[in-house]
MMTF fields as JSON, N, C-alpha, C and O atoms, coordinates in Angstrom:
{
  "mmtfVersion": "1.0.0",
  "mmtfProducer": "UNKNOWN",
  "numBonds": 219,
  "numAtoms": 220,
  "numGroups": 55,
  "numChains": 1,
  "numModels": 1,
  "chainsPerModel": [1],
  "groupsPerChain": [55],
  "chainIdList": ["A"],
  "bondAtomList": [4, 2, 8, 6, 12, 10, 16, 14, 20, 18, 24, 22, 28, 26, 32, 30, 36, 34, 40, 38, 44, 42, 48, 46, 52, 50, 56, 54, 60, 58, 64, 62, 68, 66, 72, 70, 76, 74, 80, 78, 84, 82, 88, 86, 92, 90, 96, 94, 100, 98, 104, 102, 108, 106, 112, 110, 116, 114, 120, 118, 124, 122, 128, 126, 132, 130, 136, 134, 140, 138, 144, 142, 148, 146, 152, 150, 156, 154, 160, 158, 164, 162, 168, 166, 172, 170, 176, 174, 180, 178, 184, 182, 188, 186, 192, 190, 196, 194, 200, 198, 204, 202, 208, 206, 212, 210, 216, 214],
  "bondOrderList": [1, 1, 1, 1, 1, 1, 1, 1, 1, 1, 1, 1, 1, 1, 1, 1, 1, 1, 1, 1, 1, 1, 1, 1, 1, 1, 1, 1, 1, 1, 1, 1, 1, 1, 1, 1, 1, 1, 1, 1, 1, 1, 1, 1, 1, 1, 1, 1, 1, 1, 1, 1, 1, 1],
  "groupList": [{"groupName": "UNK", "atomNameList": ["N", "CA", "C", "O"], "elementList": ["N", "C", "C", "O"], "formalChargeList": [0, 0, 0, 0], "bondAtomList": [1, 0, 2, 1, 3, 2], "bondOrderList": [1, 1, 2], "singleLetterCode": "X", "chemCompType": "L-PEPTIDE LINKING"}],
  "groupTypeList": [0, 0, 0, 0, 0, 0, 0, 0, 0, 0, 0, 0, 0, 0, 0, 0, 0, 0, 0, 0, 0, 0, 0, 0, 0, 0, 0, 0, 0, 0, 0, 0, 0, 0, 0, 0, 0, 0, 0, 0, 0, 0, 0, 0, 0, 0, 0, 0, 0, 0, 0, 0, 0, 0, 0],
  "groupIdList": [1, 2, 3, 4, 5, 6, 7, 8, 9, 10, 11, 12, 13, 14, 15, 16, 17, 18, 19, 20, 21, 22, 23, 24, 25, 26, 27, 28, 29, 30, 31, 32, 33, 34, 35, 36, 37, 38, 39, 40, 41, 42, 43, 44, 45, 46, 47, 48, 49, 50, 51, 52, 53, 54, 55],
  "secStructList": [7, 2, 2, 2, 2, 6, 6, 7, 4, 4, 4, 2, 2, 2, 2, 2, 2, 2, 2, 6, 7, 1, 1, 2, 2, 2, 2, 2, 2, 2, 2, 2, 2, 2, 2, 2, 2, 2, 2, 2, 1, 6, 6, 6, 6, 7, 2, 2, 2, 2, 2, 2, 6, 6, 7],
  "xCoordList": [1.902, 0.718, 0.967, 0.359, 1.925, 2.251, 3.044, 3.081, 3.525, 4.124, 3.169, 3.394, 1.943, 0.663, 0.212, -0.101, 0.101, -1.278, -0.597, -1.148, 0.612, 1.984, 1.405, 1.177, 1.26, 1.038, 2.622, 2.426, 3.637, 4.799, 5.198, 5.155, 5.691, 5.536, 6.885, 7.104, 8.084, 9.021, 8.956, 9.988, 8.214, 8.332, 7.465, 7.199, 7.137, 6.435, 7.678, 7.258, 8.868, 10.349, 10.091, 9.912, 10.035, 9.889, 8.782, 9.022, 7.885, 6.655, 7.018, 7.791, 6.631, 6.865, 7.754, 7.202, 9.055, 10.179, 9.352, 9.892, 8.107, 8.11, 6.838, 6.508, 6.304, 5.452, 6.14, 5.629, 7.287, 7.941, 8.552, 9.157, 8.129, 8.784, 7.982, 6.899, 9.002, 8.538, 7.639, 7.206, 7.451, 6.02, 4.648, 4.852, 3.423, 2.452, 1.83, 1.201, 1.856, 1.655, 2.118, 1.571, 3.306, 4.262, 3.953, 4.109, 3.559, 3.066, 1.606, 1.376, 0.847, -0.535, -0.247, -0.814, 0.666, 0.712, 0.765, 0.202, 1.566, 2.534, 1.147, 0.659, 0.605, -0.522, -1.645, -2.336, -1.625, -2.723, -2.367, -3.13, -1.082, -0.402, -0.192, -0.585, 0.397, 0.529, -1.198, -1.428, -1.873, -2.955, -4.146, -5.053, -3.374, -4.085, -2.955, -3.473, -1.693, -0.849, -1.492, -1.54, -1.924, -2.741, -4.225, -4.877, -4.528, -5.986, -5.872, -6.663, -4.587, -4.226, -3.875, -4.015, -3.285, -2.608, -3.621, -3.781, -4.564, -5.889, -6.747, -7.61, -6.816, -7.253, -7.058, -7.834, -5.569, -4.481, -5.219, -5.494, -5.473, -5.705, -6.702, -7.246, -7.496, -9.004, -8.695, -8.774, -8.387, -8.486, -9.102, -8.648, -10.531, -11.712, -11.567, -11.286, -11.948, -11.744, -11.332, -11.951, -9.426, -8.871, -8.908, -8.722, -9.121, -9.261, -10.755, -10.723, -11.671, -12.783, -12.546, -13.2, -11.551, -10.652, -9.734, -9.212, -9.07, -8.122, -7.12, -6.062, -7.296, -6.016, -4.64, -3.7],
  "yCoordList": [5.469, 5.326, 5.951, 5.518, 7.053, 7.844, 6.856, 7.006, 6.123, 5.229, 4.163, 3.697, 3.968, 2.484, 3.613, 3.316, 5.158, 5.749, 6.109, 6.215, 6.237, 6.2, 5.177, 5.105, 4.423, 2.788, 2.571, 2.092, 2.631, 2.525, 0.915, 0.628, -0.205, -1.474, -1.504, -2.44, -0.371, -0.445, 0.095, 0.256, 0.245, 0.426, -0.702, -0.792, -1.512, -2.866, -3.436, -4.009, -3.322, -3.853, -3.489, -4.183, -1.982, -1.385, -1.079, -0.534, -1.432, -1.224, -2.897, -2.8, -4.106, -5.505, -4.832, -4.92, -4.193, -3.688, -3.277, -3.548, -2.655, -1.153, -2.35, -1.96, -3.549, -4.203, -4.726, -4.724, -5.072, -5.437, -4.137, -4.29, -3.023, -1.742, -1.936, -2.452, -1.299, -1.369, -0.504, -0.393, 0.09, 1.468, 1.079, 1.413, 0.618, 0.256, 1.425, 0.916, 2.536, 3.218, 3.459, 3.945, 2.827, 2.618, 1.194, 1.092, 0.056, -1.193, -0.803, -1.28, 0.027, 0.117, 0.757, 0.367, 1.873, 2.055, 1.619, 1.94, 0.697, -0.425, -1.307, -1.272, -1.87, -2.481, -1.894, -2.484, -0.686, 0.307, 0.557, 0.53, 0.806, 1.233, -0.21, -0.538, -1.175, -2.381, -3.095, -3.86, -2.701, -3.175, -2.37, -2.774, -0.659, 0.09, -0.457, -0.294, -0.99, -1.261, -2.674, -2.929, -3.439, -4.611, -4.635, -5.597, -3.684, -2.667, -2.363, -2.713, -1.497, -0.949, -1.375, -0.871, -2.443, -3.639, -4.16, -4.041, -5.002, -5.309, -4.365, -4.94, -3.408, -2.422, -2.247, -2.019, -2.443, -2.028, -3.309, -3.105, -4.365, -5.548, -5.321, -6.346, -4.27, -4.209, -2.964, -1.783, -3.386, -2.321, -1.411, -0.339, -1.826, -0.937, 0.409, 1.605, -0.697, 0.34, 1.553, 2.578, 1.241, 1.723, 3.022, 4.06, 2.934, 3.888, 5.29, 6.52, 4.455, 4.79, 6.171, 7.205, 5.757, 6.351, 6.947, 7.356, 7.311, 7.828, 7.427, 8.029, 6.078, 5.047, 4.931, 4.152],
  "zCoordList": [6.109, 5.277, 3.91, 2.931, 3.799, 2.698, 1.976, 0.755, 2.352, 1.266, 0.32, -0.797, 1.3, 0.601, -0.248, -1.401, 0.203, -0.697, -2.172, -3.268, -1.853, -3.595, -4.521, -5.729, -3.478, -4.382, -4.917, -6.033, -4.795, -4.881, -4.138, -2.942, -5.617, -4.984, -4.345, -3.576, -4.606, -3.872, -2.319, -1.667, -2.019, -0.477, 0.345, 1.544, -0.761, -0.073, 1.031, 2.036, 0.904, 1.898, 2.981, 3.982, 2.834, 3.598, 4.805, 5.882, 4.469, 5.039, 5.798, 6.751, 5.531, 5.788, 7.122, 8.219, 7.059, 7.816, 8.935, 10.008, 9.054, 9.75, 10.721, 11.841, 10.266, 10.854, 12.529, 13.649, 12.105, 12.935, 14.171, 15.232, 13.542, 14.933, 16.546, 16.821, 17.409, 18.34, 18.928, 20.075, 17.887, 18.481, 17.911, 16.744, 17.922, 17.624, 16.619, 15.691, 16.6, 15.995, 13.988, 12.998, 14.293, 13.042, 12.57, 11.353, 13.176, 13.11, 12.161, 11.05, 12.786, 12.607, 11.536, 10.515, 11.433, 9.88, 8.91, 7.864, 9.174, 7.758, 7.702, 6.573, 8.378, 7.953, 7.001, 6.171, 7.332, 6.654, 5.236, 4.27, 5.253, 3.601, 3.231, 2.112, 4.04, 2.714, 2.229, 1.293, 2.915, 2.457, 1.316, 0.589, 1.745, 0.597, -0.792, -1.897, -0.811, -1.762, -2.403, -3.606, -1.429, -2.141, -2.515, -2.92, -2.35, -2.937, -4.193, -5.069, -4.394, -5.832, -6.615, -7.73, -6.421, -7.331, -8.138, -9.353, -6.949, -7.848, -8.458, -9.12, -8.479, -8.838, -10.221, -11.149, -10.126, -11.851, -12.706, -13.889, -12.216, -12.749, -13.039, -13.45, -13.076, -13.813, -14.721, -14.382, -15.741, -16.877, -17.252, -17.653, -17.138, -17.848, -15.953, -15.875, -14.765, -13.768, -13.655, -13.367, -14.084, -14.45, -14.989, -14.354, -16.02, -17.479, -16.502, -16.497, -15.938, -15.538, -14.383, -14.249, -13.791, -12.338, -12.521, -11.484, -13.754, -13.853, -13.686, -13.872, -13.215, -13.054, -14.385, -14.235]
}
């Protein structure tokens, strides 16, 4: 999850990687962080937001 809350688009590989593990726990993660990573993205895409958030 520490990798989605970075917002770091380089561990997007990685995470995609971790969907596929065989422990559900690490599955459930990678879902959680790549989706706070596609949260933030759109997020960046709002400028004024942004600026508002400290973004």
């Amino acid at each position: 999850i520490a990798l989605g809350v970075m917002g770091s688009k380089k561990a997007r590989e990685t995470l995609e990687k971790a969907l596929n593990d065989p422990d559900e726990p690490v599955r459930d993660s990678a879902v959680v962080a790549l989706s706070n990573l596609e949260f933030m993205e759109k997020l960046s895409k709002n400028e004024k937001f942004a600026k508002l958030t400290g973004g």
